[in-house]
C-alpha positions in Angstrom: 96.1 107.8 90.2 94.9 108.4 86.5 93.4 111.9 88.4 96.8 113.3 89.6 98.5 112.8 86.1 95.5 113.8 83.6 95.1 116.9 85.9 94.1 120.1 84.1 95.5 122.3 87.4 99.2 120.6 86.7 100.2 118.5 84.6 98.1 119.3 81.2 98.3 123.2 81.3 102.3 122.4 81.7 102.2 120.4 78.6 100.5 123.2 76.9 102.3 125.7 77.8 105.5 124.1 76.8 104.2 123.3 73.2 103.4 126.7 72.6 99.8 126.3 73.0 97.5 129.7 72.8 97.0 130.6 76.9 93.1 130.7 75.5 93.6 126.9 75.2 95.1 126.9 78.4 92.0 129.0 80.6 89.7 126.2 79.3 91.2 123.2 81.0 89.6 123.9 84.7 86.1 124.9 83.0 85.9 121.8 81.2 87.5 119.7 83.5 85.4 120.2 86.3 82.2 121.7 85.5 82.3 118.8 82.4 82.0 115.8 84.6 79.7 117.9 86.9 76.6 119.3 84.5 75.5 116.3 83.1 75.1 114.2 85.8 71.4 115.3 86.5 70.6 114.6 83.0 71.9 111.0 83.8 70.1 110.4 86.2 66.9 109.0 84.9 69.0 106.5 82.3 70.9 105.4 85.6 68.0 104.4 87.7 66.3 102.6 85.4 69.7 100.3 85.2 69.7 97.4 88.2 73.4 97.2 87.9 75.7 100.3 89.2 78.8 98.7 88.5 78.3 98.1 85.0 77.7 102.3 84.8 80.9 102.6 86.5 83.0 100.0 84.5 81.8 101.9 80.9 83.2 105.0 82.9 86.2 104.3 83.9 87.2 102.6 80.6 86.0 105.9 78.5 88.9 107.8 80.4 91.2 105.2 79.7 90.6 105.8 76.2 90.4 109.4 76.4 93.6 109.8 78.6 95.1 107.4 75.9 94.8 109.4 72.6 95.3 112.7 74.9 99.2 110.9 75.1 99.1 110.2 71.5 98.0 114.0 70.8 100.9 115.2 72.9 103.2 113.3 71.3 102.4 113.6 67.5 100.7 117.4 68.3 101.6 120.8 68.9 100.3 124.6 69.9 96.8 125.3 68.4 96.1 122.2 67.3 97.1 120.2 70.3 95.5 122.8 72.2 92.2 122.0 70.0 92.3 118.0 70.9 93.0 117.8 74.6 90.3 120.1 75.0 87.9 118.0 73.3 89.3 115.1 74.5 89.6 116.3 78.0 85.6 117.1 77.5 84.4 113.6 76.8 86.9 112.6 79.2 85.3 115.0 81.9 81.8 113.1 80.3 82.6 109.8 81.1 83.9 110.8 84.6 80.0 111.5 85.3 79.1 108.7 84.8 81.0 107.1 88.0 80.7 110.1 89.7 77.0 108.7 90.3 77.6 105.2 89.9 80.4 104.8 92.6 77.7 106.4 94.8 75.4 103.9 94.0 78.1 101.1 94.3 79.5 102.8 97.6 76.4 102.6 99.4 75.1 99.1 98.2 78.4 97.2 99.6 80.1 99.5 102.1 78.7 100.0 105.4 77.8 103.2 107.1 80.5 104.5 108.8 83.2 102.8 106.6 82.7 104.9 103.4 85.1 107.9 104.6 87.9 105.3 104.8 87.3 103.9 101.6 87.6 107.6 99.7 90.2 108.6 102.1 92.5 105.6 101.4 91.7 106.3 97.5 92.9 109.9 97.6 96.0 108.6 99.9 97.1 106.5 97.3 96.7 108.7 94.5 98.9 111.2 96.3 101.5 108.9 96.7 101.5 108.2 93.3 101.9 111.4 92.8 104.3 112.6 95.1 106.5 109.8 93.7 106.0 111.4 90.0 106.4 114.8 91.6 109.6 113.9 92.9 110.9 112.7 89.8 110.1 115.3 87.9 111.9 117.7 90.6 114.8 115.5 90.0 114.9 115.4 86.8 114.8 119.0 86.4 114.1 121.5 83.5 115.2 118.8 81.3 112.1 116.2 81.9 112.0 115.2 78.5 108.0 115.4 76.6 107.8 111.9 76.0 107.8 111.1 79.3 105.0 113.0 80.4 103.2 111.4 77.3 104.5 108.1 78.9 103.0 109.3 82.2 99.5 109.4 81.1 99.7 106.8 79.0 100.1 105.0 82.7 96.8 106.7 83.3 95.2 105.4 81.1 96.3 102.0 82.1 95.1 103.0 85.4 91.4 103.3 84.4 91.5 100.4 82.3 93.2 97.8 85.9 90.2 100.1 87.8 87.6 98.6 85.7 89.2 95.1 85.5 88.9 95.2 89.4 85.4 96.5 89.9 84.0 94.3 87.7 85.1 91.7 90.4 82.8 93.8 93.3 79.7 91.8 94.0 77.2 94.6 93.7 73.4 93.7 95.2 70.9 94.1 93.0 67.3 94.4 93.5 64.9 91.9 92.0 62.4 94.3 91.3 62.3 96.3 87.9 63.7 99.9 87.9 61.4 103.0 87.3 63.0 105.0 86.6 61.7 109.1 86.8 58.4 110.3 85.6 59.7 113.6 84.8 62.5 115.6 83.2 65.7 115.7 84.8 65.6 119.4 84.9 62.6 119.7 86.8 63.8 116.6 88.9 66.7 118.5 89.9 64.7 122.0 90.5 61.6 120.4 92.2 64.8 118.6 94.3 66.4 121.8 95.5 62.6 123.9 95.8 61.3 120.8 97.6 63.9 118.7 99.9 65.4 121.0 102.9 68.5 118.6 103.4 69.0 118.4 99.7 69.1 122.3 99.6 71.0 122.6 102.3 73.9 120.4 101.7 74.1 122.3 98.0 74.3 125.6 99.8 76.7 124.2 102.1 78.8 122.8 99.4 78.6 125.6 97.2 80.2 128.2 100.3 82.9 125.3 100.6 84.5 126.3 97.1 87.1 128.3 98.7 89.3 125.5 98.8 89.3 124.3 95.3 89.0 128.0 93.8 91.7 129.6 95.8 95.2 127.7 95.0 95.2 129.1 91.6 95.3 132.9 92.9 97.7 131.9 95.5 100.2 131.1 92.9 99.6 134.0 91.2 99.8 136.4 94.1 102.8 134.7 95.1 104.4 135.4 91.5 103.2 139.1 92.1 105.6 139.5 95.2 108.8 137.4 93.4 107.9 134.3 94.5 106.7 132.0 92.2 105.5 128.7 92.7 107.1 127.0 89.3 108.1 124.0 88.6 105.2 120.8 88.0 107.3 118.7 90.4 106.6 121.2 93.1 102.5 121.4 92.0 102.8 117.7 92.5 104.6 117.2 95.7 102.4 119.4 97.6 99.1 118.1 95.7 100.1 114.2 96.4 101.8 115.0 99.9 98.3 116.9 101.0 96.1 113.8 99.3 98.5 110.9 101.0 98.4 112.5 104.3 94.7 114.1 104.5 93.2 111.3 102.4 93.3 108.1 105.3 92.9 110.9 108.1 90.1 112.9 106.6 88.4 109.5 105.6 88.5 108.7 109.4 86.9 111.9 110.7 84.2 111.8 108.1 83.1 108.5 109.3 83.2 110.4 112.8 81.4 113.5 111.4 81.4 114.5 107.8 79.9 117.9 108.5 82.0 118.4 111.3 84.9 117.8 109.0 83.7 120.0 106.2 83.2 123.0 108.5 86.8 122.6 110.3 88.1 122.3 106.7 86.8 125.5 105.5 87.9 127.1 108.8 91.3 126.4 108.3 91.3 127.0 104.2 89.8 130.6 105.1 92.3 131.2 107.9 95.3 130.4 105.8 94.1 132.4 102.4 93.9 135.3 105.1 97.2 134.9 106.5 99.3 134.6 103.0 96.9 137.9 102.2 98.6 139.8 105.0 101.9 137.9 104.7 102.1 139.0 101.3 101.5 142.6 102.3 103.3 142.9 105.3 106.2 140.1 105.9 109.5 140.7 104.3 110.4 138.6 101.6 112.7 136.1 103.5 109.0 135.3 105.4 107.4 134.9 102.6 110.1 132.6 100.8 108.5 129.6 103.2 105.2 130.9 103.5 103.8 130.6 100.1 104.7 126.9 99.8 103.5 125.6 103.2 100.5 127.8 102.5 100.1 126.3 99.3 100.5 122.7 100.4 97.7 123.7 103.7 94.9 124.3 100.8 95.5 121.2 99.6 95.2 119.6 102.7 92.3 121.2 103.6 90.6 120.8 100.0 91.2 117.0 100.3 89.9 117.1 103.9 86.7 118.4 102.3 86.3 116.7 99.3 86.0 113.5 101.4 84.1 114.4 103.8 81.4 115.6 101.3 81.6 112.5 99.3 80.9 110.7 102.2 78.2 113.0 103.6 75.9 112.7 100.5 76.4 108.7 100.2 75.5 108.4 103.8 72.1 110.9 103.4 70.0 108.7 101.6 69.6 105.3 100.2 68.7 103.6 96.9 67.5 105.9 94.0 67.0 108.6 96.2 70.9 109.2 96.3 71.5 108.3 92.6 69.3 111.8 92.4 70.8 113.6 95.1 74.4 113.0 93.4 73.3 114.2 89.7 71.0 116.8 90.9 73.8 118.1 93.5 76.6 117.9 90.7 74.4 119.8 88.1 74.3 122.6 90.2 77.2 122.6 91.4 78.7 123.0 87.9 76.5 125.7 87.2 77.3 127.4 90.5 81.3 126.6 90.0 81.1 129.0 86.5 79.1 131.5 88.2 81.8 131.7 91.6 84.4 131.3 89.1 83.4 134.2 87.2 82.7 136.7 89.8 86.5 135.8 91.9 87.8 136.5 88.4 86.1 139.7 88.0 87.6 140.5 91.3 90.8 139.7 90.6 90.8 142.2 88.3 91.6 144.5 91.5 94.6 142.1 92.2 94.6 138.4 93.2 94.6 139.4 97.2 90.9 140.9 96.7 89.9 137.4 94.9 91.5 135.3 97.9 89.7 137.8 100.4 86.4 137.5 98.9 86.9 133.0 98.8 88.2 133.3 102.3 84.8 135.3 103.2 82.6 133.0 101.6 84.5 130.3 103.2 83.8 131.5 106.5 80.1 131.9 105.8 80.2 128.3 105.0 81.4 127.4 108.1 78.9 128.4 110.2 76.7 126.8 107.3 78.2 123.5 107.2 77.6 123.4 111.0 74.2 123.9 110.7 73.5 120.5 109.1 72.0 117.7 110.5 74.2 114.7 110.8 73.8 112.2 108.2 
């Protein structure tokens, strides 16, 4: 829940944008969003396995976003362009930090006390009931209009924030096994853990290759907005954002978490088939259909990647907590975020390079990738 309000693709860049803060400001949220709580994580990793308790990791997470999410309220209320621009960057960062931290703890914690072929429910029902919560506040927001009010977005993720803080309350209550034996931690740098990982370990390499076609689905939604503002119709409006990002999370969460119990890599490679399939088709809607088409096209479109992103998002969590056990995932999940957030700035640069030639060549070149990572995804052994 904390996720769909602290969100730097909605609601922050909103907030921004309405206080007159810099667009430069603005182009930073994503970056530091996601590849902040992904590039750490391998450096982690050796601190976290030498810790018997996961939870404990997790709890010290989850309570750092509370407090970040908190004084990113207070900047938003006492704050304004440059400046407040300035601090929910930074504060978004060590929020993104934190978020690293039970990134690989809930892993950990996941895989200790869930059963194999359980795990996909438990994500999937977690992303359902974040998108509730979220079309709920989605809904509101459309109701309320133009006229939703500052302080009430402040409010919002001040609920965040008390969000974390109940998470933390309630997984302190999980009873976590623990091994009797001491941690050892690794014997060498995290950087050459995560290298040697990739050179080394087939499945490992695989699954980052795999992942790393997959990022059509979170990459493309921005461009579709754009390119549907280049034909005249615009996807405005954060209630509408939310709608279709909690309606796609509250109805793919539960049935994504189902079929990735089933087959996690069969649900990752039908989720990139369909994300591909409908970037191509709002391409050649866009170029082709008249503009009464396109009217109801561009939203349902819209709300289809989100399915499909949440359709993959689970069934790749699930698919690394179910490929190894003990210490040997704590690396997989830092080594395979690390690079991940080095390859999400690299994929991120070159689609905005080529959206230099309009958004429908960056959507085009995701959707091809995609498709490449659909035969890829199939490829991989069952976990």
């Amino acid at each position: 829940m904390g996720d769909q309000i602290v969100a730097a693709k909605t609601v922050l860049p909103w907030l921004l944008q309405a206080a007159g803060t810099p667009g430069f400001f603005i182009a930073l949220l994503v970056p530091i969003r996601e590849s902040g709580s992904m590039l750490p994580q391998a450096a982690f990793t050796p601190w976290v396995t030498t810790q018997r308790s996961r939870k404990r990791i997790w709890i010290i997470g989850s309570l750092g976003q509370a407090v970040a999410a908190a004084l990113i309220g207070v900047a938003v209320l006492l704050l304004s362009g440059t400046t407040l621009g300035l601090a929910v960057i930074i504060l978004l960062a060590v929020l993104a930090v934190f978020r690293s931290l039970c990134s690989i703890a809930s892993k950990d914690v996941q895989g200790r006390t869930i059963a194999k072929g359980r795990r996909g429910v438990v994500t999937g029902r977690a992303a359902a009931v974040g998108g509730v919560f979220a079309l709920g506040v989605g809904l509101l927001l459309e109701f309320l209009g133009t006229g939703a009010p500052t302080w009430l977005l402040a409010a919002l993720i001040f609920a965040s924030a008390g969000a974390w803080a109940v998470a933390a309350v309630v997984f302190a209550t999980i009873r976590e096994p623990v091994s009797g034996q001491e941690p050892q931690g690794r014997q060498r740098g995290w950087w050459a853990d995560t290298v040697g990982l990739f050179a080394g370990d087939r499945l490992f390499r695989q699954f980052v290759i795999v992942r790393s076609l997959l990022l059509v689905t979170a990459l493309s939604t921005a461009f579709v907005v754009t390119l549907s503002q280049e034909i005249g119709h615009g996807l405005t409006g954060l209630g509408v954002f939310l709608i279709a990002s909690g309606l796609a999370a509250m109805l793919g969460g539960r049935i994504s978490g189902v079929w990735s119990d089933n087959s996690a890599r069969t649900t990752m490679s039908r989720g990139a088939l369909v994300g591909s399939l409908v970037i191509i088709a709002l391409v050649a809607s866009a170029q082709w259909a008249p503009d009464v088409v396109n009217a109801w096209v561009f939203p349902v479109g819209f709300f289809l990647l989100n399915l499909t992103h949440t359709a993959v998002r689970v069934a790749r969590k699930t698919y690394i907590v179910d490929m190894a056990e003990g210490d040997q995932r704590t690396r997989y999940v830092g080594a395979a975020n690390t690079l991940m957030g080095v390859i999400l700035l690299l994929v991120g640069a070159v689609s905005g390079v080529i959206a230099m030639l309009g958004s429908s060549a960056a959507l085009l070149f995701l959707a091809a990738i995609g498709l490449v990572g659909v035969a890829a995804a199939r490829r991989l052994p069952q976990a």
